[in-house]
DORO-606272 format. One record per residue (C-alpha): x, y, z; residue in three letters. Coordinates in Angstrom, 2 decimals, always signed. Layout:
residues N
- px/py/pz/gumar
- X/Y/Z/ALA
...
***
This chain:
residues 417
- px/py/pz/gumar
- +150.67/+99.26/+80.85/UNK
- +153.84/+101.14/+79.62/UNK
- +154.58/+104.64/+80.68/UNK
- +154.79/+105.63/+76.60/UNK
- +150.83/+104.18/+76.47/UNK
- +149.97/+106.20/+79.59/UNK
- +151.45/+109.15/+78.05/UNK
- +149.72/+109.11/+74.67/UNK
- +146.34/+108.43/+76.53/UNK
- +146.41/+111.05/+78.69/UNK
- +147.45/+113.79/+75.46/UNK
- +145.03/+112.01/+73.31/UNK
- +142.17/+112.31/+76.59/UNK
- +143.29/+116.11/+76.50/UNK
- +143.13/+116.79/+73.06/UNK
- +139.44/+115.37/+73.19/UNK
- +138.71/+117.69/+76.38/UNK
- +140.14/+120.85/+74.51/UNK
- +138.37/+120.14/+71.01/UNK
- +135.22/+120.18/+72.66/UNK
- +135.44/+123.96/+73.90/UNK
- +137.32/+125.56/+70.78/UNK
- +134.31/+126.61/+69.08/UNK
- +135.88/+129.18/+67.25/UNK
- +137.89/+127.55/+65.48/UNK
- +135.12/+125.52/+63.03/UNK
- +134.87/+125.00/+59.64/UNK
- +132.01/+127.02/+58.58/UNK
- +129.47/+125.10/+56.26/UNK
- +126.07/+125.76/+55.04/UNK
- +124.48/+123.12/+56.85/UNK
- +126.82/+123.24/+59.97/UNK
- +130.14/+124.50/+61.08/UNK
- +132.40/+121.12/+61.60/UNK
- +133.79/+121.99/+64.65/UNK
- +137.42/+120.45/+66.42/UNK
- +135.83/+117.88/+68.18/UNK
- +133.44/+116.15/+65.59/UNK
- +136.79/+115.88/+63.65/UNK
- +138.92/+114.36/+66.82/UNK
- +136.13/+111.93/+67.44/UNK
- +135.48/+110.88/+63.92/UNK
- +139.33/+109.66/+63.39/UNK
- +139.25/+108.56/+67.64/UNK
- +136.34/+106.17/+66.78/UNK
- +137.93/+104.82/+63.11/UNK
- +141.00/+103.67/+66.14/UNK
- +138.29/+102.26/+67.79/UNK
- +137.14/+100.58/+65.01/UNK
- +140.09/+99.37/+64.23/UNK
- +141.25/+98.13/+67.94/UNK
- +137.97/+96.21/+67.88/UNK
- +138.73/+94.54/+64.37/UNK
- +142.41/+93.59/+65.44/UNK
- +141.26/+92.41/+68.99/UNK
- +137.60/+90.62/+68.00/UNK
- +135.97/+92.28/+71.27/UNK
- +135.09/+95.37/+72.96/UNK
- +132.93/+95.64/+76.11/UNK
- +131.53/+99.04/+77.53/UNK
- +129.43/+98.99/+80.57/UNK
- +126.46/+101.20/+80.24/UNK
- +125.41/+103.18/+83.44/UNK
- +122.19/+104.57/+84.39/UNK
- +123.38/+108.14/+82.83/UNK
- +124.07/+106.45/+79.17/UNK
- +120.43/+104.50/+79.56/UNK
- +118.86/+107.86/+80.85/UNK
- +120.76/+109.81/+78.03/UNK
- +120.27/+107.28/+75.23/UNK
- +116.09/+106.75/+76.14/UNK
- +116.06/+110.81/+75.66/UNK
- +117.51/+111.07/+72.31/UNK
- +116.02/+107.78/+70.98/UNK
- +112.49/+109.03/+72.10/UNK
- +113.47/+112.80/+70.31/UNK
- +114.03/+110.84/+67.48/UNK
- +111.31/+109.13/+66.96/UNK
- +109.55/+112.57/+67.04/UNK
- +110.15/+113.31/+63.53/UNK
- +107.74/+110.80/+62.30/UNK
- +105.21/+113.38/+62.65/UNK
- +107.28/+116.58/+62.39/UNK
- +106.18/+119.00/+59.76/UNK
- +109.50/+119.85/+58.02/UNK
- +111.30/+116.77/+58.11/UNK
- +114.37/+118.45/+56.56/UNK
- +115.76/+120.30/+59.40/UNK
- +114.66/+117.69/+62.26/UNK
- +116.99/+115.34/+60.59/UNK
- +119.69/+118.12/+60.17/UNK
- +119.41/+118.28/+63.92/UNK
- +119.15/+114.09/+64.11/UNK
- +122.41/+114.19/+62.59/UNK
- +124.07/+116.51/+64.64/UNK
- +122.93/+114.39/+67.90/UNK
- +123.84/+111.17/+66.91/UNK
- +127.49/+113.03/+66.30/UNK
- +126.99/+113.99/+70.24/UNK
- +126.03/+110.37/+71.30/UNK
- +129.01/+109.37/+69.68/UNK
- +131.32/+111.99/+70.86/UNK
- +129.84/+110.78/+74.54/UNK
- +130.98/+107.58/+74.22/UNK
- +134.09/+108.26/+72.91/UNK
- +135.04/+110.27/+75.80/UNK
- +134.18/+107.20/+78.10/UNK
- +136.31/+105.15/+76.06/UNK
- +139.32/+107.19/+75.81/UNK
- +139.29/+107.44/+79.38/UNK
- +139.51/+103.58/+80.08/UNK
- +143.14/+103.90/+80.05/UNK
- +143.50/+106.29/+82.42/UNK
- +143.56/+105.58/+86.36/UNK
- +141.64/+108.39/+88.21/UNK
- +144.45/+109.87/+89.31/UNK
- +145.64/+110.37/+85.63/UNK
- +141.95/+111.43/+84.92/UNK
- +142.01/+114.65/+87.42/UNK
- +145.11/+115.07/+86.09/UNK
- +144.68/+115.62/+82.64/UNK
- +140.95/+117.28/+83.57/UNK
- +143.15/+119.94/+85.46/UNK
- +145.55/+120.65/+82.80/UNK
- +142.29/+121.21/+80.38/UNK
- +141.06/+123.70/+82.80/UNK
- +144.13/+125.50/+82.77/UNK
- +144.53/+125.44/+79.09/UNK
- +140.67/+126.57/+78.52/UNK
- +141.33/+129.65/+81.20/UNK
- +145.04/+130.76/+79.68/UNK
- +144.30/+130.08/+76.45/UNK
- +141.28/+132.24/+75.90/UNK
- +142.62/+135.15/+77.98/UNK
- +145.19/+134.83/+75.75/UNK
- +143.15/+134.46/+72.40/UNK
- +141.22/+137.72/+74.00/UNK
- +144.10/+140.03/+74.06/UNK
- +145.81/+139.28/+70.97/UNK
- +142.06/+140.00/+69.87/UNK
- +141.63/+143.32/+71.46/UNK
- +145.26/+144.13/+70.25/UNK
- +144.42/+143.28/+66.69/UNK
- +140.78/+145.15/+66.64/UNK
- +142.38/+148.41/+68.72/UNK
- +145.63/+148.89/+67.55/UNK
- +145.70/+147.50/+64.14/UNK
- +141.95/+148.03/+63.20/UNK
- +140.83/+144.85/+62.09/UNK
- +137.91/+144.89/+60.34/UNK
- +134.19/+143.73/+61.38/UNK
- +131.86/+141.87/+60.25/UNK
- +128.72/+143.56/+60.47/UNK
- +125.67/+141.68/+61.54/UNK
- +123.17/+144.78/+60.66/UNK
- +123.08/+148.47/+61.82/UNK
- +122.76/+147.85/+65.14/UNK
- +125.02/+144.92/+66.25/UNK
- +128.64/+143.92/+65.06/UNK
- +131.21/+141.38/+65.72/UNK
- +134.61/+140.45/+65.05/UNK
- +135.12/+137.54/+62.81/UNK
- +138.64/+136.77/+64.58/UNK
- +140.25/+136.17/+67.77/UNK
- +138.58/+135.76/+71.45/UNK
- +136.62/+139.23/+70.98/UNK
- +132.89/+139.76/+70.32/UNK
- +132.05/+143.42/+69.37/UNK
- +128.74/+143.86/+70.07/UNK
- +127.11/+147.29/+68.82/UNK
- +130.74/+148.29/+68.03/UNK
- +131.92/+149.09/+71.28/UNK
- +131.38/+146.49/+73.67/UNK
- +134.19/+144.21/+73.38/UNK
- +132.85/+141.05/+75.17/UNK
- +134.60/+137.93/+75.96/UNK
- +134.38/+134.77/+74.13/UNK
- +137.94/+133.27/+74.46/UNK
- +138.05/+130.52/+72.34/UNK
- +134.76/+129.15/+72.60/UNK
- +132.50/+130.84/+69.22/UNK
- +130.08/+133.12/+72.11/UNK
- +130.59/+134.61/+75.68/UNK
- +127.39/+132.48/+76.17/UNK
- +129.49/+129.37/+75.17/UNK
- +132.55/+130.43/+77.27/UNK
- +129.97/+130.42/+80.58/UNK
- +128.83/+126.96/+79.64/UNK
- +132.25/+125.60/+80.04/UNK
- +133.66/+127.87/+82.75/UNK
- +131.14/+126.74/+84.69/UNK
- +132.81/+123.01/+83.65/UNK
- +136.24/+123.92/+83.87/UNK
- +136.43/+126.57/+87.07/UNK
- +135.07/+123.59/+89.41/UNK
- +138.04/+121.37/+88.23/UNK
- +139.96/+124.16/+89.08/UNK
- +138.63/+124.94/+92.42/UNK
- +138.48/+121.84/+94.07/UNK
- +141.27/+119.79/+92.50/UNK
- +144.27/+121.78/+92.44/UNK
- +145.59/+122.41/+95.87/UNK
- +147.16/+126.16/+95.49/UNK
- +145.99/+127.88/+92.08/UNK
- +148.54/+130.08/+91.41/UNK
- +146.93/+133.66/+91.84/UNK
- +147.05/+134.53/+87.91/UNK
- +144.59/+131.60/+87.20/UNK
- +142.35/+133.88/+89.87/UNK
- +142.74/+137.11/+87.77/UNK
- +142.35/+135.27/+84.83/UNK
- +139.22/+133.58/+85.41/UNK
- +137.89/+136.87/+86.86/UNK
- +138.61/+139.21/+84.23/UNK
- +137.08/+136.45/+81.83/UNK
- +133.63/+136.13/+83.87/UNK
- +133.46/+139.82/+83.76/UNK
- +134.19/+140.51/+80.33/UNK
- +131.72/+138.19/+78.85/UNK
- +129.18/+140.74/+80.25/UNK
- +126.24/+137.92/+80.15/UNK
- +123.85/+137.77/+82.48/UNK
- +123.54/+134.13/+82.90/UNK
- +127.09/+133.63/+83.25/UNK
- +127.14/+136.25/+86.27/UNK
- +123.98/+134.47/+87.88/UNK
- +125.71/+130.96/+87.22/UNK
- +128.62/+131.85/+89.08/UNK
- +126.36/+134.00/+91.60/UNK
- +124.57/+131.08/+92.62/UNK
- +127.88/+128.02/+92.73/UNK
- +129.66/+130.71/+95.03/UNK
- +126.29/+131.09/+97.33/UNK
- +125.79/+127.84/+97.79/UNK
- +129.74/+126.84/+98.12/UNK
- +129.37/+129.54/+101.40/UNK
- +126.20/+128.00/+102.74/UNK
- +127.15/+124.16/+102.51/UNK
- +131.22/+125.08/+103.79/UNK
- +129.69/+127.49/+107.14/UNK
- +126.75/+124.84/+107.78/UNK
- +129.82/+122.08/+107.90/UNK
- +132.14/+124.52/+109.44/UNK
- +134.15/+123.43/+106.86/UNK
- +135.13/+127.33/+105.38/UNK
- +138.86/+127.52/+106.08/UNK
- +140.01/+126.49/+102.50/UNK
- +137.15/+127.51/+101.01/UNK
- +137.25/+130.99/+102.28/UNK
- +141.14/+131.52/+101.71/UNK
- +139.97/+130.81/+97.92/UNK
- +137.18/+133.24/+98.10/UNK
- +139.11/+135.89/+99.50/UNK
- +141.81/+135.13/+96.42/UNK
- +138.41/+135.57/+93.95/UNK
- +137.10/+138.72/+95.41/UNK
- +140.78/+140.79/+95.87/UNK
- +141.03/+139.63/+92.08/UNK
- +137.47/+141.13/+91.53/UNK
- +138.23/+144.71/+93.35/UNK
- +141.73/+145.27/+91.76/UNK
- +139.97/+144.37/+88.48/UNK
- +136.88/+146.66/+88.50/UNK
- +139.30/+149.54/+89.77/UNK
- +141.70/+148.80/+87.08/UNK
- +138.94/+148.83/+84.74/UNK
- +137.63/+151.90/+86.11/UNK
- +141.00/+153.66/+85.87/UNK
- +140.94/+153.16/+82.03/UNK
- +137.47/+154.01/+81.67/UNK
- +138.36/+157.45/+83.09/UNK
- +141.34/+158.29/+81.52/UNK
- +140.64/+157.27/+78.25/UNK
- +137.30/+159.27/+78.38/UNK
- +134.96/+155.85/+77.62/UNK
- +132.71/+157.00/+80.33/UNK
- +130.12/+157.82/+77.96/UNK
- +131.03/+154.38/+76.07/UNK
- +130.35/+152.56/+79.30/UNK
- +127.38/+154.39/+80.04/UNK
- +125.82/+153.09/+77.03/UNK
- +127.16/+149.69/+77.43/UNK
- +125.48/+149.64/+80.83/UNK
- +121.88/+150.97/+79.68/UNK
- +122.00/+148.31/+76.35/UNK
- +122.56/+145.42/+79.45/UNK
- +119.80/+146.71/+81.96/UNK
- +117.36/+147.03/+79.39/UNK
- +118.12/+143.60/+77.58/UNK
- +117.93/+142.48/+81.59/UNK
- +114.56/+143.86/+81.90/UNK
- +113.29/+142.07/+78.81/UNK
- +115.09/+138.88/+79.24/UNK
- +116.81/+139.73/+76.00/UNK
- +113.20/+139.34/+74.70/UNK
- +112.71/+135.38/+76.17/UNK
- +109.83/+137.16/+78.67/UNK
- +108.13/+137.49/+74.72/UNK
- +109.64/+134.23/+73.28/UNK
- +108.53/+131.62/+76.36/UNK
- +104.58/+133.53/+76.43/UNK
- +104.52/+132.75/+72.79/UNK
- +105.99/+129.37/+73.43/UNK
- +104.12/+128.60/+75.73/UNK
- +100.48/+129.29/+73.71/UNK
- +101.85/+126.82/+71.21/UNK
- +102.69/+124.27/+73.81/UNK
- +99.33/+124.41/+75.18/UNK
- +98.19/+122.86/+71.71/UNK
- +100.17/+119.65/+71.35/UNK
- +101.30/+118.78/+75.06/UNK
- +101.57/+115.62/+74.83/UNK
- +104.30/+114.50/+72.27/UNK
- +104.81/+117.95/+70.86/UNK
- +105.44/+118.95/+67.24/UNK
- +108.75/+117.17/+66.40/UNK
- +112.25/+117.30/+66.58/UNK
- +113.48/+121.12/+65.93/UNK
- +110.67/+122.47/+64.62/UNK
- +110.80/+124.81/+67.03/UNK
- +112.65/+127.09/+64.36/UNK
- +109.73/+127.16/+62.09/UNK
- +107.34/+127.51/+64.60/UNK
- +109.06/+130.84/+66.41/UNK
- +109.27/+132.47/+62.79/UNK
- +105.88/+134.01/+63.30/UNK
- +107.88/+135.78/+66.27/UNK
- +110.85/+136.46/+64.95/UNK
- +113.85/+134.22/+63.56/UNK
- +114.65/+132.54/+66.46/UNK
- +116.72/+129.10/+66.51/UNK
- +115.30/+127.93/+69.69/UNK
- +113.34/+128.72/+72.79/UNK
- +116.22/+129.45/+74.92/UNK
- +115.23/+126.91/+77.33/UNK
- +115.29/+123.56/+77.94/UNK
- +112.45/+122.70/+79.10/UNK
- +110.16/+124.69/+76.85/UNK
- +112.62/+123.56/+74.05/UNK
- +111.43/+119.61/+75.16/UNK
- +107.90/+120.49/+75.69/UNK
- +107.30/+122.16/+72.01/UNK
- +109.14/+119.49/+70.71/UNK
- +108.48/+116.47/+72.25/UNK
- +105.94/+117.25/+74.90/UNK
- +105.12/+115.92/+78.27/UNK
- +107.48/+112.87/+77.49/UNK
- +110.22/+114.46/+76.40/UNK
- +110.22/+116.64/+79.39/UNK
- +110.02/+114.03/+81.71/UNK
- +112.87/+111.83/+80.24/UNK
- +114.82/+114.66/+80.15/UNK
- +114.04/+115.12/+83.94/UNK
- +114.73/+111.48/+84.62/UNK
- +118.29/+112.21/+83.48/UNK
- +118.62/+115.00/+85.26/UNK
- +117.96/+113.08/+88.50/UNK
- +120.00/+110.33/+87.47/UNK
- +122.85/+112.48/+87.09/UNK
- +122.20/+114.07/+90.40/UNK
- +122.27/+110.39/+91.46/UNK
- +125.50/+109.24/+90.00/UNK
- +127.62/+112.37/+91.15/UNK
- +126.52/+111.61/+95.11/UNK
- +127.08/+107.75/+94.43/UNK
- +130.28/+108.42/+92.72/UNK
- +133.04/+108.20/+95.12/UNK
- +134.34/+108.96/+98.53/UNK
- +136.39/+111.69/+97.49/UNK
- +134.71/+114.99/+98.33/UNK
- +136.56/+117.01/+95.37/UNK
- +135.44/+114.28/+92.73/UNK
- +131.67/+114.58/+94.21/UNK
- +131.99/+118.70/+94.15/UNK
- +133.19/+119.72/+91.27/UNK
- +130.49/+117.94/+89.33/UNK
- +127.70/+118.93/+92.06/UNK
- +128.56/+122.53/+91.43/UNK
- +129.23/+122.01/+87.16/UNK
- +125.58/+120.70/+87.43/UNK
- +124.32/+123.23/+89.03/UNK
- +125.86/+126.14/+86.62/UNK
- +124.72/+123.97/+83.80/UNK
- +121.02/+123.92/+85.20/UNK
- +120.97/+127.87/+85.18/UNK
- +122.95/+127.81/+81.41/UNK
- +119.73/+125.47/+80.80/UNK
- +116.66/+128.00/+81.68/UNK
- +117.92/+130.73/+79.22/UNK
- +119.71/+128.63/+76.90/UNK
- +119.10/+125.44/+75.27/UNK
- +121.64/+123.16/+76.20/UNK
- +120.45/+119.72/+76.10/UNK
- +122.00/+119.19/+72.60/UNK
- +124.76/+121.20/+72.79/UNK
- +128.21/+119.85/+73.06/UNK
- +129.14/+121.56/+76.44/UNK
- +126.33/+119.55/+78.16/UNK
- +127.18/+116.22/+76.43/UNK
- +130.83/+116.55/+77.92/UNK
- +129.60/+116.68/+81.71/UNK
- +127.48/+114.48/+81.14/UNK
- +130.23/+112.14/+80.01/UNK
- +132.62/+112.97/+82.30/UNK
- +130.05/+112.36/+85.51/UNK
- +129.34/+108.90/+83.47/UNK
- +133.38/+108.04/+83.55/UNK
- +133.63/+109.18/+87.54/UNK
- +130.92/+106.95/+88.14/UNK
- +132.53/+104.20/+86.20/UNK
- +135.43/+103.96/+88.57/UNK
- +133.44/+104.35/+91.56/UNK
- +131.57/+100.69/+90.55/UNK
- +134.84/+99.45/+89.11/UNK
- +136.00/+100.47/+92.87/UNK
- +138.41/+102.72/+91.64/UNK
- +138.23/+105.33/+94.72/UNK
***
């Protein structure tokens, strides 16, 4: 293989990888925003298409991930037989079969790659995720502080900036979304992306520390703090059980010096700029939302009175929007697995749990290579808390680890160690 094919695989691999986290940067429809990467893979797979056509073959193995995967969304699809409003459980059809083929693509695209090129280009991704929405943040907070661009307001209560990496929330809480289109979104693919970091670059440069932390913090969400919370616990626990901490601790000790000098810093602002009161009320709007679950302590009671009447096979693909209206106007049940349940019961659920354990599976069966096998242990496991208070299982973020796992397990059986 030339060193010109190599080249353009690896930028057209990265390309994909970046698409799929800038969010923000959609084409907003009535139906649905077309975001980067649906565009990427639509003209990816017409190459495909074409390759095929010019060559008369194509072969893809499938692994017990893309069965596990597939058997989910085939069975969610056949839900909407009996779903009341058909209309908006084949808006959602359309948008997964868009996913399936966005999941292949990425195994495809990454045929060409060795694994060494694959870490590679999965490292420079990380990198450009991290600087890039630090960097989309500031010009942000420059553009909303010092030139006093204007809101969009949401209602009374709640605004947010229509441009840059900031969310305004309430009109004074400037919370981090980077390039991603929520701070929620920007957790679901740190949690992706800092792993990569972590365990396959040998010396992070210390700014990729600050930057990361300052990001964490300044999405001010919950479940990103208890997703990180929990990787870093259990990181500590498995590295002192296997007396294994040197490396790791050096690297916590880089993470936590980044996290003092950043609260102080933000602390010395806070004071002299007289936003004490500001953060005082930032602080209070977070505990209470904490002590409601944001109002999912409500949303999974209600939920789960509604399950309790179709348990089985549920009421269909998405109608999970029409049936929360009664409650408010939700657009899910912030959870997976009450999102599967209400929509496609008992079986769903346990499909869905099947390819969770198959994925588990695959990452541990994957290769000999402890960084391959941790990053993914540990993007799992951030994923699985994104999953409890958001639903994930058909959002793009999930569909791209998913994938990924899939093509680390595809050179493990190809013997590619």
């Amino acid at each position: 293989m030339s060193l010109l094919k190599v080249s353009r695989s690896k930028i057209l691999f990265l390309m994909l990888l970046i698409a799929f986290a800038a969010q923000q940067f959609s084409i907003p429809l009535d139906i649905t925003p077309i975001r980067p990467y649906m565009v990427l893979v639509i003209f990816y797979a017409l190459f495909v298409f074409v390759s095929v056509v010019q060559r008369g073959s194509f072969s893809l193995n499938i692994n017990p991930i893309d069965f596990s995967l597939l058997l989910l969304y085939s069975y969610i699809f056949c839900t909407i037989v009996y779903a009341d409003d058909t209309a908006i459980a084949l808006h959602l059809m359309g948008g997964l079969c868009v996913l399936i083929i966005s999941y292949f693509i990425v195994k495809i695209y990454s045929l060409s790659l060795s694994l060494a090129d694959f870490r590679q280009v999965l490292v420079v991704a990380a990198k450009i995720f991290f600087i890039g929405s630090f960097a989309w943040y500031l010009i942000g907070c420059i553009a909303y502080y010092f030139f006093n661009v204007s809101l969009d307001l949401v209602s009374d209560e709640a605004a947010f900036s229509s441009l840059y990496g900031v969310y305004v929330e309430g009109g004074i809480m400037p919370r981090f979304r980077g390039i991603c289109d929520s701070p929620n979104n920007f957790g679901m693919y740190s949690v992706i992306f800092f792993p990569i970091l972590f365990f396959y670059e040998e010396k992070p440069p210390i700014y990729l520390y600050i930057i990361f932390v300052f990001s964490v913090i300044a999405t001010i969400s919950t479940t990103t703090y208890f997703a990180f919370m929990l990787i870093f616990f259990i990181m500590s626990v498995i590295s002192i059980s296997k007396f294994n901490f040197k490396k790791i601790s050096a690297r916590f000790f880089k993470v936590s010096m980044c996290l003092f000098f950043i609260v102080l810093i933000i602390c010395y602002f806070v004071i002299n700029l007289s936003l004490v009161d500001s953060l005082n009320g930032i602080i209070d709007s977070r505990v209470a939302r904490t002590e409601t679950g944001s109002g999912r302590w409500e949303l999974w009671e209600y939920t789960l009175e509604l399950i309790k009447e179709r348990p089985i096979f549920g009421y269909g693909l998405n109608q999970s929007r029409d049936l929360l209206l009664p409650l408010r106007a939700l657009k899910s049940t912030h959870n997976n697995f009450l999102e599967l349940l209400i929509e496609g019961g008992a079986v769903a659920l346990f499909l869905y749990i099947s390819l969770l354990i198959t994925s588990i599976y695959c990452v541990f069966r994957s290769t000999k290579r402890g960084s391959d096998r941790n990053w993914m242990f540990y993007a799992l496991i951030g994923t699985f808390v994104f999953s409890n208070a958001n639903v994930n299982v058909y959002n793009d973020s999930f569909i791209l680890l998913l994938a990924l796992i899939s093509v680390v397990y595809g050179y493990f059986k190809r013997k590619i160690i």
